[in-house]
Kinemage of the C-alpha trace (Angstrom):
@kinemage 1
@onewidth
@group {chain A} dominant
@subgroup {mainchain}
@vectorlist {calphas} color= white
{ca unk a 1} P 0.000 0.000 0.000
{ca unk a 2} L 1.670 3.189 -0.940
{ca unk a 3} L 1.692 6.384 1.528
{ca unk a 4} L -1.322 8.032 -0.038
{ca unk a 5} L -3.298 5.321 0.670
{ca unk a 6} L -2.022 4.457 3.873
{ca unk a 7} L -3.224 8.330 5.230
{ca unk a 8} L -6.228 8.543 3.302
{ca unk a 9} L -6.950 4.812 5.692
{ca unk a 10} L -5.670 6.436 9.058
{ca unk a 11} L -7.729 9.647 8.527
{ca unk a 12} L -10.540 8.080 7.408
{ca unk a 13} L -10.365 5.037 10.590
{ca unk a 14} L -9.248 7.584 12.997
{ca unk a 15} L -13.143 8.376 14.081
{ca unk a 16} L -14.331 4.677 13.931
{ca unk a 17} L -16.106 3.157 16.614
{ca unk a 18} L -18.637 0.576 17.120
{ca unk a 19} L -21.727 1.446 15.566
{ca unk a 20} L -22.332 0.443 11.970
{ca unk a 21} L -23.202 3.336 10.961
{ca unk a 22} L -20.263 5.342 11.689
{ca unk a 23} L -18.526 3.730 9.101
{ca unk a 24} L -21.222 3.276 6.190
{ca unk a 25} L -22.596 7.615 5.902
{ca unk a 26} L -19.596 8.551 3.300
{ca unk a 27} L -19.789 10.842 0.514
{ca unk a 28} L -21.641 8.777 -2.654
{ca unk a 29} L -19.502 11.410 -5.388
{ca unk a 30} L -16.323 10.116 -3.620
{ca unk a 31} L -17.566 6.289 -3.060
{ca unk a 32} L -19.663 5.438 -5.193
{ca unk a 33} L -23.083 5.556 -3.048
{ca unk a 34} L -23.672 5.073 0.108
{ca unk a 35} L -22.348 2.270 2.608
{ca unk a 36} L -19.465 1.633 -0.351
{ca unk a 37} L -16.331 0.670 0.753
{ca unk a 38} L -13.457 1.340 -1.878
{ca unk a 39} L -10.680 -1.240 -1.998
{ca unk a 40} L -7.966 0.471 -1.069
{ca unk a 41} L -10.233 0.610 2.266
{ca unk a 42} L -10.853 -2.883 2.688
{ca unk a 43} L -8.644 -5.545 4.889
{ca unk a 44} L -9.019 -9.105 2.973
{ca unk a 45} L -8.209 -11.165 5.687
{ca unk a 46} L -7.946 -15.337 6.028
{ca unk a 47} L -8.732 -17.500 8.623
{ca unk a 48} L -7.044 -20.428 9.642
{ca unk a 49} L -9.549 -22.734 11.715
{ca unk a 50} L -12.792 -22.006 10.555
{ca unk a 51} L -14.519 -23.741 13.131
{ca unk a 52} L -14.801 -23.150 17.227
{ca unk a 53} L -13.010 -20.169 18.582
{ca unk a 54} L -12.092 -19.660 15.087
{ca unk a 55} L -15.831 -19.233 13.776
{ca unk a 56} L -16.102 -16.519 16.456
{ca unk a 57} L -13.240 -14.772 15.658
{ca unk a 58} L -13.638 -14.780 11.945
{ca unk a 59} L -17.078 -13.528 12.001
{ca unk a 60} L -15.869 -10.768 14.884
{ca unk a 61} L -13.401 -9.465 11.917
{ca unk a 62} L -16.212 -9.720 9.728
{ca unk a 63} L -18.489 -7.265 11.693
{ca unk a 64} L -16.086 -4.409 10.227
{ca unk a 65} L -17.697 -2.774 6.706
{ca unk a 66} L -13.829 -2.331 5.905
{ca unk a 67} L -13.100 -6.495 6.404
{ca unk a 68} L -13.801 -9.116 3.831
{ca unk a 69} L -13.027 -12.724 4.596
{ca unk a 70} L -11.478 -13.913 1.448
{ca unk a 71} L -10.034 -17.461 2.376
{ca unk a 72} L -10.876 -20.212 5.140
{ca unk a 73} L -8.398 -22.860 6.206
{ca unk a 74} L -9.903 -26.072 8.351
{ca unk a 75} L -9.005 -29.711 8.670
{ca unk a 76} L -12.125 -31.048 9.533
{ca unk a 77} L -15.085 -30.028 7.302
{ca unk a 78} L -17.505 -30.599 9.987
{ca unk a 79} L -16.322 -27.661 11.841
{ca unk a 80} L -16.421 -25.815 8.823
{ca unk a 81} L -19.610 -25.565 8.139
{ca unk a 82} L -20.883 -22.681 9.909
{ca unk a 83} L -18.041 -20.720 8.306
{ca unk a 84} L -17.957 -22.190 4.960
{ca unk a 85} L -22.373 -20.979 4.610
{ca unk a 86} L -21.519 -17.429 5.701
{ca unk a 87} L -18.761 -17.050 3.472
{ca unk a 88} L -19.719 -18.998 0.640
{ca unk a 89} L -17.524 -17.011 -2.034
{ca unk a 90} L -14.141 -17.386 0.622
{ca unk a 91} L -12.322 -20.512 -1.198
{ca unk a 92} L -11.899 -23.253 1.649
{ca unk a 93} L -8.357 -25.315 2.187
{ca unk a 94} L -7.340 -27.670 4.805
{ca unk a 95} L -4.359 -26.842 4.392
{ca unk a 96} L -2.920 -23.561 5.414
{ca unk a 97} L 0.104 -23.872 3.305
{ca unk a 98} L -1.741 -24.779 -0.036
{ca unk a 99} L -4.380 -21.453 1.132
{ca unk a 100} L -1.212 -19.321 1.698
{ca unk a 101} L 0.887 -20.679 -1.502
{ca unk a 102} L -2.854 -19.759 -3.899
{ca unk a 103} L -4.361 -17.300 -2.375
{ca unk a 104} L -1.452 -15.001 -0.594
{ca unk a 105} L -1.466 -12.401 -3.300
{ca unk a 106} L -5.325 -11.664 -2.319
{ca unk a 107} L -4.548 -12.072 1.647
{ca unk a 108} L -3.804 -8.793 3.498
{ca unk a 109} L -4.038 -10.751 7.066
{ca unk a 110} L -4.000 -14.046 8.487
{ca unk a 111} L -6.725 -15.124 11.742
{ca unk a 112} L -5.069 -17.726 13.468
{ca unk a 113} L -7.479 -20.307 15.643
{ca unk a 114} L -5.761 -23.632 15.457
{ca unk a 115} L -5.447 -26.047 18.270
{ca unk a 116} L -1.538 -24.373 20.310
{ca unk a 117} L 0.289 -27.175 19.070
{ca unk a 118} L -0.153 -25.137 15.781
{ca unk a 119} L -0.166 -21.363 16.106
{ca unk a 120} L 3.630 -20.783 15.676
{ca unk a 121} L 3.832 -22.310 12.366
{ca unk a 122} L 0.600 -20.781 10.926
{ca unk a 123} L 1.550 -17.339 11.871
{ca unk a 124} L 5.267 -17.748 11.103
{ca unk a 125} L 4.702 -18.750 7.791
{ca unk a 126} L 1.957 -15.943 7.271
{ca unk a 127} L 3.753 -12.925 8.704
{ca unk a 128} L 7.219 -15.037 6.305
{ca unk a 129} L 4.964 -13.399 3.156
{ca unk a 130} L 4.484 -10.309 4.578
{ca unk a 131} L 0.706 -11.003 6.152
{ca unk a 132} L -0.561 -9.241 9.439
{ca unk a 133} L -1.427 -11.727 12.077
{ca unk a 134} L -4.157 -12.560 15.038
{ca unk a 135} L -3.471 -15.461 17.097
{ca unk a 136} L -5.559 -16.799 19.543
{ca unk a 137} L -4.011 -17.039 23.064
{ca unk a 138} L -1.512 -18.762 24.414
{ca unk a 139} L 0.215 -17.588 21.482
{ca unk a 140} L 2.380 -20.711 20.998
{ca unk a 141} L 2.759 -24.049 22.283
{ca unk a 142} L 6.232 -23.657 23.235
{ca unk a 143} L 8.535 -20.898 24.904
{ca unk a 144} L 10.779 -20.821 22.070
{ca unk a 145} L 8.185 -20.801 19.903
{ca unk a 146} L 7.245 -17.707 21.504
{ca unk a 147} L 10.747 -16.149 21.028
{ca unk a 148} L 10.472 -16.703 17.477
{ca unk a 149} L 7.217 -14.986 16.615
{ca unk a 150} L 8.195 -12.017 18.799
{ca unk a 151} L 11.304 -11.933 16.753
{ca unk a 152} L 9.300 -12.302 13.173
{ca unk a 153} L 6.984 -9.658 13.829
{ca unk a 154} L 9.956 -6.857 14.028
{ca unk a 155} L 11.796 -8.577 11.211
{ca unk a 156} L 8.802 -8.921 8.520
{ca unk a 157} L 7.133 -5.731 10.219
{ca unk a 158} L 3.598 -6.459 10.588
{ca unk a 159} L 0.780 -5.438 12.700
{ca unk a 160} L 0.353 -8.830 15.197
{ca unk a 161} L -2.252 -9.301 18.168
{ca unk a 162} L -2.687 -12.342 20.706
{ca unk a 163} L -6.392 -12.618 21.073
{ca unk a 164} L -6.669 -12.263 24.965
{ca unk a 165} L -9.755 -9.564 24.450
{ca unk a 166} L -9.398 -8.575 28.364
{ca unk a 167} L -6.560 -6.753 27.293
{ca unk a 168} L -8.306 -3.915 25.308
{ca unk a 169} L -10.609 -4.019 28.131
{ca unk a 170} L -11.292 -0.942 30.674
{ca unk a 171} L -10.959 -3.188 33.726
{ca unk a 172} L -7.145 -3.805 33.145
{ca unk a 173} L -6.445 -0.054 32.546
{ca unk a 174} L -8.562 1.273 35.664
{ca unk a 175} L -6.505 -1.672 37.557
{ca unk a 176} L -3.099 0.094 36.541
{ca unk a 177} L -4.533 3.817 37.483
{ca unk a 178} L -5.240 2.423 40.452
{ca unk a 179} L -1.822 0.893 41.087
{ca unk a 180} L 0.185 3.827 39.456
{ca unk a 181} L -1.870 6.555 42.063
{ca unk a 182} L -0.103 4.149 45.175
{ca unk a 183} L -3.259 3.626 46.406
{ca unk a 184} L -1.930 -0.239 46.827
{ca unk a 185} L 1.608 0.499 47.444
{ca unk a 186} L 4.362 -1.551 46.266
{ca unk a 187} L 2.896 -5.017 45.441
{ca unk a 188} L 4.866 -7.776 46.636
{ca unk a 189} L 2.423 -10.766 46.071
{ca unk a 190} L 0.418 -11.938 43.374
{ca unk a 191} L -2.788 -14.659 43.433
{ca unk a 192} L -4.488 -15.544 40.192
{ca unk a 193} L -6.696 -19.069 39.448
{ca unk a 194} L -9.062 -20.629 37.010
{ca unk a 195} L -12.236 -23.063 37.263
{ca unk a 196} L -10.383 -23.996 34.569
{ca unk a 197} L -10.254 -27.183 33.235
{ca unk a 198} L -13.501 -27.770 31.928
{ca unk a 199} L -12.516 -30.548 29.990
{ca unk a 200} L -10.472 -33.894 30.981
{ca unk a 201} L -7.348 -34.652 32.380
{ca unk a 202} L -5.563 -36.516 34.229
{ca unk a 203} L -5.820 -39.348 31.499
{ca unk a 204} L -4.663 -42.047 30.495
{ca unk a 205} L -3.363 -42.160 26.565
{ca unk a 206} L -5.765 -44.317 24.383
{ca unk a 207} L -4.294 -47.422 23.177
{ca unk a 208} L -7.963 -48.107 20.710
{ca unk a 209} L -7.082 -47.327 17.291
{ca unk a 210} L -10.778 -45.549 16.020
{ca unk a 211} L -11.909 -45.211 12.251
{ca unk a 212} L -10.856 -41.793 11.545
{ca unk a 213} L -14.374 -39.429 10.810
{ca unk a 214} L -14.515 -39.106 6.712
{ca unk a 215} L -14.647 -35.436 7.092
{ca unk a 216} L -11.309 -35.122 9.010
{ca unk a 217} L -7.642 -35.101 7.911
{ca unk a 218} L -6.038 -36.290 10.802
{ca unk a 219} L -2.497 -35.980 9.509
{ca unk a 220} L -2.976 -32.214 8.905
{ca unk a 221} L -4.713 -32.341 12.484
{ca unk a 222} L -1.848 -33.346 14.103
{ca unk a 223} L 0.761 -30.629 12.071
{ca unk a 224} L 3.959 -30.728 14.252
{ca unk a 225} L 2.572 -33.109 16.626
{ca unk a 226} L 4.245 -36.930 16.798
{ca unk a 227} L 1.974 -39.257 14.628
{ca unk a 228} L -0.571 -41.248 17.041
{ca unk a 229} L -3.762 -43.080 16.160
{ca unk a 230} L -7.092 -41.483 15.968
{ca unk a 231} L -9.471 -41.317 19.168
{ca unk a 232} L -12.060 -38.992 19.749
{ca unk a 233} L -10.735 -38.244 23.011
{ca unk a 234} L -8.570 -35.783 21.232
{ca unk a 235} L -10.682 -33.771 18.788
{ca unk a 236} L -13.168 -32.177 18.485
{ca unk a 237} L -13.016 -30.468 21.354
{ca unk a 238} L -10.745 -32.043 24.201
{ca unk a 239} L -7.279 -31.282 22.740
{ca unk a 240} L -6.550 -28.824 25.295
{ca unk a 241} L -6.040 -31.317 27.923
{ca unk a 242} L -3.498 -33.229 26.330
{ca unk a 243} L 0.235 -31.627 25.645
{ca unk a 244} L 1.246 -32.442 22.570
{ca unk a 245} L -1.667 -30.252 21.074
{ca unk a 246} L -2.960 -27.897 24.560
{ca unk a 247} L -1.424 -25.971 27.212
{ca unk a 248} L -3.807 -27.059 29.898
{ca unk a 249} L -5.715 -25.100 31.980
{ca unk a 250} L -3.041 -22.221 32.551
{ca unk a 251} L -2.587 -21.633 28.994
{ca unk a 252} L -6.046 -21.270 27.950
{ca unk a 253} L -6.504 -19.056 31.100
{ca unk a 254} L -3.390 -17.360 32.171
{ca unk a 255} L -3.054 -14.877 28.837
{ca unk a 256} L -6.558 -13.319 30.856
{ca unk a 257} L -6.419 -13.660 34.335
{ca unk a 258} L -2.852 -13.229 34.617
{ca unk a 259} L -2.841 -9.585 31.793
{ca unk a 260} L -2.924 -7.007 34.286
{ca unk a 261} L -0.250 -8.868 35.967
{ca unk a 262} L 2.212 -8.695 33.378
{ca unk a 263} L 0.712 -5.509 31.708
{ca unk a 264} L 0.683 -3.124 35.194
{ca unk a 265} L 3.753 -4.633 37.268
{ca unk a 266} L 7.285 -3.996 36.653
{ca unk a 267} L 8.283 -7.704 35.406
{ca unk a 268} L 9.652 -9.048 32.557
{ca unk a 269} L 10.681 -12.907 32.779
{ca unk a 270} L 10.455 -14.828 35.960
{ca unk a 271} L 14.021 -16.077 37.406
{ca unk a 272} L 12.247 -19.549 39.307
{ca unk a 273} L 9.724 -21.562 39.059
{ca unk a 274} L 7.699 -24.638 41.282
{ca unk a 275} L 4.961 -26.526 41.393
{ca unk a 276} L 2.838 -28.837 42.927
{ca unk a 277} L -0.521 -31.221 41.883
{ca unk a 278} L -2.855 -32.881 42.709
{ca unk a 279} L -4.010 -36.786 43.165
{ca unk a 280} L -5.809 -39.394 44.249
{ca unk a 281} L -4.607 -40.649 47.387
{ca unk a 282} L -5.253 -44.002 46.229
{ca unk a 283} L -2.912 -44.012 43.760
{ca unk a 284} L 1.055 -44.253 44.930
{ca unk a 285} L 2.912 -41.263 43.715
{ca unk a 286} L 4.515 -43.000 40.371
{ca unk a 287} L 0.744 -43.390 39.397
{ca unk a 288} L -0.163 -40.006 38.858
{ca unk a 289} L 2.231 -40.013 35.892
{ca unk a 290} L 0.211 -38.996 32.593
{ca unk a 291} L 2.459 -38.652 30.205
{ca unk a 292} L 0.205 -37.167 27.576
{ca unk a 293} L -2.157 -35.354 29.760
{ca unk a 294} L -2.070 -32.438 32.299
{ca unk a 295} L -2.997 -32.796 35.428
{ca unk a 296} L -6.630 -32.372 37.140
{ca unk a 297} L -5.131 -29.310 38.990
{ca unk a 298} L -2.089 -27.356 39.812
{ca unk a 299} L -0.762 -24.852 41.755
{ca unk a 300} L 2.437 -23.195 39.896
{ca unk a 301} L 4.689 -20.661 42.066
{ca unk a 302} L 6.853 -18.140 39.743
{ca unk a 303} L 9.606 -15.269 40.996
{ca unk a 304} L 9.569 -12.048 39.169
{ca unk a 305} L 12.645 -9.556 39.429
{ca unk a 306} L 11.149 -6.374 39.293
{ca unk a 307} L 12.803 -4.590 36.276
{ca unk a 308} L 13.337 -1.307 38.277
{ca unk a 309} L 15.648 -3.303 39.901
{ca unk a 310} L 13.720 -3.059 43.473
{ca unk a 311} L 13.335 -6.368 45.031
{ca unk a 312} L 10.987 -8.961 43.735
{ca unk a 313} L 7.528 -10.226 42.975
{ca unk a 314} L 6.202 -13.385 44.106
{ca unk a 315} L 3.509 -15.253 41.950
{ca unk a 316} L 1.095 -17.839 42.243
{ca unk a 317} L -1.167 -19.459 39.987
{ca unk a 318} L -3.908 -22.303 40.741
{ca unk a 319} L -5.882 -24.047 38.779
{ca unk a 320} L -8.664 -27.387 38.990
{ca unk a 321} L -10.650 -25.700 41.558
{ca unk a 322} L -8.018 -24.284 43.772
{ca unk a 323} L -8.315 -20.730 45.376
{ca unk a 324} L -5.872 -18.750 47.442
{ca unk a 325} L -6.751 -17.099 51.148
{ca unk a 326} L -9.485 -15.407 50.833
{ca unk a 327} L -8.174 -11.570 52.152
{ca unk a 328} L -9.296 -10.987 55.692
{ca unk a 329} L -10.599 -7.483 54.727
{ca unk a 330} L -13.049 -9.153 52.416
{ca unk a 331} L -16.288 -9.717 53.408
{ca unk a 332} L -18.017 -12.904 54.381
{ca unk a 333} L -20.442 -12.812 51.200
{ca unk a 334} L -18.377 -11.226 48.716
{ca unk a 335} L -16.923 -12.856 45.703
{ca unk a 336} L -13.825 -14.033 45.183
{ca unk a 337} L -13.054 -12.977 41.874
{ca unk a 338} L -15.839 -14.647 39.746
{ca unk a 339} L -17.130 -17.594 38.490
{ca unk a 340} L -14.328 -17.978 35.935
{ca unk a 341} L -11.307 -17.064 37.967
{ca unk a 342} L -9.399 -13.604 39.244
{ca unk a 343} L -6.190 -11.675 40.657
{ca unk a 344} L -5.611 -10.003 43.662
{ca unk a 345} L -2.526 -7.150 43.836
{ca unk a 346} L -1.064 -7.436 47.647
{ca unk a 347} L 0.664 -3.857 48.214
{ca unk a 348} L 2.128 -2.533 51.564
{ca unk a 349} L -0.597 0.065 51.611
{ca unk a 350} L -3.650 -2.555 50.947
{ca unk a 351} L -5.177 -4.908 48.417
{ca unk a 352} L -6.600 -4.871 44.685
{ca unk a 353} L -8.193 -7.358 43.473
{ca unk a 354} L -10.435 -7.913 39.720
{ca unk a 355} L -12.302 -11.281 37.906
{ca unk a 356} L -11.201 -12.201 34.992
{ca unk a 357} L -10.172 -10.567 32.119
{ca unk a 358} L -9.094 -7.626 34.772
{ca unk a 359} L -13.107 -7.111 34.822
{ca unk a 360} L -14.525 -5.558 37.517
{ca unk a 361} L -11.597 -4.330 39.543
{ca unk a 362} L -12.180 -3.171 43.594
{ca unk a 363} L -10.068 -2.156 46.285
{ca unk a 364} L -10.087 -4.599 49.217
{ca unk a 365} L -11.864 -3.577 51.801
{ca unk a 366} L -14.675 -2.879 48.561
{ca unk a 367} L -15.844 -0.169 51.119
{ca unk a 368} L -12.365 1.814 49.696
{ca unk a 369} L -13.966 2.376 46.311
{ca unk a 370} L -16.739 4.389 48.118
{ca unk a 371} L -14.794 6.209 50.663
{ca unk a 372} L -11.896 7.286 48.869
{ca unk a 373} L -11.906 9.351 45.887
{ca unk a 374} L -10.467 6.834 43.064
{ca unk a 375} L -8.060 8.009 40.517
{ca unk a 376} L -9.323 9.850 37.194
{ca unk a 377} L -8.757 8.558 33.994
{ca unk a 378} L -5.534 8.856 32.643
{ca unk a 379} L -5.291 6.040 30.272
{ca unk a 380} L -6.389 5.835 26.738
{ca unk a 381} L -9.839 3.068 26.416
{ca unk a 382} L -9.966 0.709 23.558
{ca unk a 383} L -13.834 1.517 23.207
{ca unk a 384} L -14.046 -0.299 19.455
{ca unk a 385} L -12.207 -3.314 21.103
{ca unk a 386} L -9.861 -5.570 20.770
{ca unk a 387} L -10.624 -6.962 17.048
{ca unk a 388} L -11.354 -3.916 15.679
{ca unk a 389} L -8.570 -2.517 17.284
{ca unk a 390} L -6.288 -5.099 15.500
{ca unk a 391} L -8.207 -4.289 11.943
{ca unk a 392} L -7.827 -0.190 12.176
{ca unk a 393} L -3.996 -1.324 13.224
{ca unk a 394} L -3.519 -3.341 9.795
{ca unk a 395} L -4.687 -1.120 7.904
{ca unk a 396} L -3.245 2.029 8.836
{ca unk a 397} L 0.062 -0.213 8.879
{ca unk a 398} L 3.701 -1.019 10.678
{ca unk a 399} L 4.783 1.819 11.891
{ca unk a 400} L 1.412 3.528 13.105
{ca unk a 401} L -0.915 0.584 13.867
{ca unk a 402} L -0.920 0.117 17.610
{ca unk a 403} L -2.182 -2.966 19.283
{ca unk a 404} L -3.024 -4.126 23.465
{ca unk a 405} L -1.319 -7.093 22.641
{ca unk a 406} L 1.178 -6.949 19.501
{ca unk a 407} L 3.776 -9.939 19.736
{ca unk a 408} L 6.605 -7.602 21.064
{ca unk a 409} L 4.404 -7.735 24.517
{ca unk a 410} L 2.237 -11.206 24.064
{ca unk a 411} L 5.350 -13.078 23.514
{ca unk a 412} L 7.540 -12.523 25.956
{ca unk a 413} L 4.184 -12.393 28.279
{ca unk a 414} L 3.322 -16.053 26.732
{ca unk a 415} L 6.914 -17.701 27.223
{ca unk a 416} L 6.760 -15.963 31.169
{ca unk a 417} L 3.062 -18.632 31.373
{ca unk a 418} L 4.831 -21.372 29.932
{ca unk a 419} L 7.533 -21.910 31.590
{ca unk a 420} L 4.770 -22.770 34.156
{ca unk a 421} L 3.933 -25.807 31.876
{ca unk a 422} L 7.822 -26.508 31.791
{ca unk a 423} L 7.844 -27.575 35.615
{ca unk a 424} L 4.799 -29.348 35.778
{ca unk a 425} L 5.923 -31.606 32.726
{ca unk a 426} L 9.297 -31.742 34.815
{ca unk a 427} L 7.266 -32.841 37.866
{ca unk a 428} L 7.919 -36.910 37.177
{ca unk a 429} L 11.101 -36.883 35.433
{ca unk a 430} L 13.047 -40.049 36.910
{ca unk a 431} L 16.563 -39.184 37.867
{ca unk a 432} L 18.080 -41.558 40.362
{ca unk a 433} L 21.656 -39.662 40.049
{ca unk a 434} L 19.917 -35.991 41.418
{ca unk a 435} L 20.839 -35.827 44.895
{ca unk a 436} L 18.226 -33.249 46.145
{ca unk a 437} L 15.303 -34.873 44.387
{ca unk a 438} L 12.651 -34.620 47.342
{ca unk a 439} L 10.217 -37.927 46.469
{ca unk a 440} L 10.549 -41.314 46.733
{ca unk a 441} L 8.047 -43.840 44.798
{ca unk a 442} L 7.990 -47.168 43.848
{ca unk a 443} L 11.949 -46.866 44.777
{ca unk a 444} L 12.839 -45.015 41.754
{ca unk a 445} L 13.631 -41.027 42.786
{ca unk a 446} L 11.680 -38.034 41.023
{ca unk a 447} L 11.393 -34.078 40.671
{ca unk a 448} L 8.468 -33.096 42.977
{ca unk a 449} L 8.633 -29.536 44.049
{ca unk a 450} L 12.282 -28.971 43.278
{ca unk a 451} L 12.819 -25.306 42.571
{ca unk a 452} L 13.729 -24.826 38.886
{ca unk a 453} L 15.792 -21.540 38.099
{ca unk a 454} L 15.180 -20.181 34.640
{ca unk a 455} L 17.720 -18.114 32.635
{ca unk a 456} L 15.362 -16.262 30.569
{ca unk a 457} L 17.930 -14.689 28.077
{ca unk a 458} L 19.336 -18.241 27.225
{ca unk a 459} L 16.158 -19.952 27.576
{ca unk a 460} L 17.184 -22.703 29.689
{ca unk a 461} L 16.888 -23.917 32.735
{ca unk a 462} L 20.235 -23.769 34.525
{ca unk a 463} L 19.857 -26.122 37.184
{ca unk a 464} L 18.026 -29.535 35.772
{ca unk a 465} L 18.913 -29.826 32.399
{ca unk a 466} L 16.550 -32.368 31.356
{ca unk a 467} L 13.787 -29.845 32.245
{ca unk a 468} L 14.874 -27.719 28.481
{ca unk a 469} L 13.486 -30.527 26.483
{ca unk a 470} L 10.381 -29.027 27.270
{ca unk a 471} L 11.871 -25.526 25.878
{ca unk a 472} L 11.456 -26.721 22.254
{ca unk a 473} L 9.680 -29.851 20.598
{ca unk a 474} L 10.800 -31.421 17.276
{ca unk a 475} L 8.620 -30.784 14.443
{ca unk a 476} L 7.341 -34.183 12.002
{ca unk a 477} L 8.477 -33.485 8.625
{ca unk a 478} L 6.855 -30.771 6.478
{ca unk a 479} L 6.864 -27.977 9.516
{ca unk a 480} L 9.518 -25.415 10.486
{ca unk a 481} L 9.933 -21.663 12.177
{ca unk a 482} L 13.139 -19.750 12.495
């Protein structure tokens, strides 16, 4: 796009909001008639997973006059469907590398809502051409995956989002006017958890081979994922438990509860990480191994160092139905956070403390927000939200489309949640040489809440190498970043 059409976009997008109609009453001698958009003021974007969160996202794009869907990408045509019949004239692939390869000189940007095991190589090999991305949250699979997009984006300069919508919201930015008035103090602690997982785990990996569904391409399913047999256990819809193709419950969750953690405190990457599960106590301790499957719940514990070089932060995240203490300023019938999780700030000078998605954020005691006069708005809102937001940023380009969550801040944000991942996979690891190992079971010797300290330039774990094979996975054939 040259630099005529690039202003004649900004000016034109600067006064967009919500309503329809602020976009459609243009000048018909300039347009062409009312409610026409001109092409150099339309965003042909693809999406890749047409189905599920993908479905929703696409047709989110799609509620912008200036967005037409021109390509859909899906393995399994059942999931499809919905897509496929509202944008009949959008040519449909399974594969996104035949859709990019035919269609990439009509693609301006690329909606990314694959299972995690494949966001990094979607949107690496999109933003490779030159395409803008979305990518649904966690934005990889893997920490260096992570790295890598964070380092495309800047190299192939594109416009990029992670689609965690809380952080357009006005919750996360009243949270951080809150926080930057003092009216919390310096915050030492941080609690955030999930009702999260709604789907299994804990399970053990199908050894039934099923027929594989007609309407399903289970090779292109599992991308960069080791070959295994078919079982509906996996797909449609319970992926997420099982880590070769999910992140568990604290990816799906953390890129929204934990937001105004990383967008508000002065943190970068965490130095340490721990963690603990849960179990039957039926089972002996080698028993709860699932080799393929997260556990029912965790409890993760990470150290920040504060990057004004003032001490630390301590951070804990639960999961499966865990809470933390319940602050003794809070009263008997109030909420903890909400139904789907929350976060609660502990300063030296008292106690903040929102639901998910930073929604709803309140001083603790809640009889604060009454008494004392809160801070006035000094932070700019994100009233046409956050996919919008990422559509006005595409097309008014690089260098002046601005983002909540571009890659240079969702990717180092996304490999600070995984390494989460990295010590519960590291929980079991057998290692009868370690000498500090702290459980015994079945007499063989394992990693239970052994203290793992990160070295986040490096990306490795310094003192348990076997841990850093959960850094990076290997690829299958056919699949490749960086």
């Amino acid at each position: 796009m040259d630099k005529m059409k690039s202003s004649k976009r900004r000016d034109f997008l600067k006064h967009s909001g919500m309503a329809a109609a602020s976009y459609m009453i243009v000048p018909r001698h300039v347009l062409g008639g009312r409610g026409f958009i001109a092409p150099s003021d339309t965003l042909h974007v693809a999406g890749i997973g047409a189905g599920g969160k993908g479905r929703s996202d696409i047709s989110s794009f799609a509620e912008s006059p200036h967005v037409k869907i021109v390509a859909l990408c899906d393995v399994d045509d059942r999931q499809a469907v919905e897509s496929r019949t509202k944008f009949p004239d959008a040519p449909y692939y399974k594969d996104f590398r035949k859709m990019l390869e035919k269609e990439g000189s009509q693609i301006d940007a690329v909606s990314v809502s694959t299972p995690d095991h494949m966001h990094a190589v979607a949107a690496y090999a999109a933003m490779q051409m030159g395409k803008h991305v979305y990518v649904q949250k966690p934005l990889t699979h893997d920490i260096y995956e992570a790295r890598i997009l964070t380092q495309a984006a800047k190299k192939y300069k594109v416009v990029t989002q992670m689609g965690n919508q809380g952080g357009s919201g006005d919750g996360v930015r009243q949270m951080k006017e809150i926080y930057d008035a003092g009216m919390i103090g310096k915050v030492h602690t941080v609690k955030c958890w999930t009702n999260r997982p709604i789907w299994p785990q804990a399970l053990e990996t199908p050894i039934e081979k099923q027929p594989i569904p007609t309407e399903l391409d289970w090779d292109l399913w599992l991308g960069t994922a080791p070959y295994r047999d078919y079982h509906e256990a996996y797909v449609p819809w319970n992926w997420r438990g099982w880590s070769d193709y999910g992140t568990g419950a604290l990816g799906d969750m953390a890129c929204h509860i934990m937001d105004p953690v990383y967008r508000i405190l002065p943190i970068l990457y965490p130095s340490e990480v721990e963690c603990s599960m849960s179990g039957s106590y039926k089972q002996k301790f080698e028993e709860l191994q699932y080799p393929d499957s997260f556990p029912d719940a965790t409890k993760i514990h990470l150290k920040y160092p504060r990057t004004d070089g003032d001490g630390e932060i301590d951070v804990t995240w639960l999961d499966g139905g865990l809470l933390p203490d319940r602050p003794d300023e809070l009263g008997a019938d109030e909420e903890l956070g909400n139904w789907d999780g929350g976060v609660i700030f502990e300063g030296d000078k008292g106690t903040l403390m929102a639901d998910c998605y930073g929604a709803n954020p309140r001083l603790i005691p809640t009889t604060r927000m009454d008494e004392e006069e809160l801070p006035k708005q000094t932070i700019e809102r994100v009233p046409e939200g956050h996919y919008l937001q990422w559509v006005n940023a595409c097309m008014s380009g690089y260098e002046d489309g601005k983002t909540s969550s571009s890659f240079d801040y969702a990717g180092p944000f996304t490999e600070s949640i995984l390494i989460g991942n990295l010590a519960i996979k590291s929980f079991f690891i057998k290692n009868p040489e370690y000498k500090d190992a702290n459980i015994w079971a079945g007499g063989k010797r394992y990693i239970g809440r052994k203290k793992l300290l990160w070295d986040a330039e490096n990306m490795k774990i310094t003192n348990f190498n076997q841990a850093n094979a959960f850094v990076r996975r290997k690829y299958r054939d056919g699949y490749s970043i960086g």
